[in-house]
N, C-alpha and C positions, 0 to 999 in steps of 0.2 A: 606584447603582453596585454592582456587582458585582466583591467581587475575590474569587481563587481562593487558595487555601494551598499548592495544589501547582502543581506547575511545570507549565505547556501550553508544549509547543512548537509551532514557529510553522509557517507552509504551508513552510516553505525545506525548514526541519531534517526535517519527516516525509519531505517528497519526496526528500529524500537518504537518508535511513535506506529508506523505499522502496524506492529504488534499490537498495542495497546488498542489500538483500532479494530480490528482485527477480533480479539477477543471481548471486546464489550459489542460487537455487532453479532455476533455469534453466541453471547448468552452464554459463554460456557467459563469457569474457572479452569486452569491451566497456567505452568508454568513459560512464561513465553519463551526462555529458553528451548523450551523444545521444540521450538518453530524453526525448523531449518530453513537455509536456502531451497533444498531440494524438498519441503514438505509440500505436497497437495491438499492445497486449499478446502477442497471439494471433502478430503477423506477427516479434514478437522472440524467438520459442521458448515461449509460456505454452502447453501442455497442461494436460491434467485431471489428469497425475498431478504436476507441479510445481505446478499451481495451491493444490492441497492444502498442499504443504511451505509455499508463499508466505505462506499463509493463515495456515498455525500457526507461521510465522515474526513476522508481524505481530502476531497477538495477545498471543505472550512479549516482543514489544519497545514495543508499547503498554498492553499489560496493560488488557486487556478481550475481551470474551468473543463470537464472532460465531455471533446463530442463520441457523439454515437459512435463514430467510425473509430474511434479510440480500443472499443472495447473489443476483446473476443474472448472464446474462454479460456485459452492457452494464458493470460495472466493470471488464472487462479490456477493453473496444474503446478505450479511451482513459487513459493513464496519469493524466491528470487527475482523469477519475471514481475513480478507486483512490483517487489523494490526499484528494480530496473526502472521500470517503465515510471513511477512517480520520482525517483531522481531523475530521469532528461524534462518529467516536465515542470520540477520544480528548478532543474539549471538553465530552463527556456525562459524563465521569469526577471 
């Protein structure tokens, strides 16, 4: 068994902090309820230059570090893959 010392939050808690990420890097009001697993990123306002803010939003509120090879843009076609992919690197921590 495996237990951790520090706090892991759970898929709920990321994808809401996400969110919230999410929507202030994007400039837009919205209810983030309507950010599905399946929404694409790309069709809710994500450009290259928000994608950037997104990005360095996320690793100040997860605290972990993303390399290049990390990226591609199959994590914004779907809000799920976001989430995914920032739970294994926040349960890598």
């Amino acid at each position: 068994m495996t237990t951790h010392n520090a706090y892991s939050p759970g898929r709920e808690e990321i994808a809401a902090t996400i969110r919230s990420c999410l929507l202030s890097a994007i400039g837009i009001t919205m209810a983030a309820d309507l950010i599905a697993d399946d929404t694409n990123l790309f069709d809710v306002g994500v450009d290259s230059m928000n994608m950037t803010d997104l990005l360095l939003q996320l690793e100040q509120r997860f605290g972990f570090t993303l390399a290049p090879e990390d990226l591609s843009a199959d994590l914004f076609l779907r809000f799920g893959n976001l989430v995914s992919f920032v739970e294994s690197h926040v349960l890598r921590n």
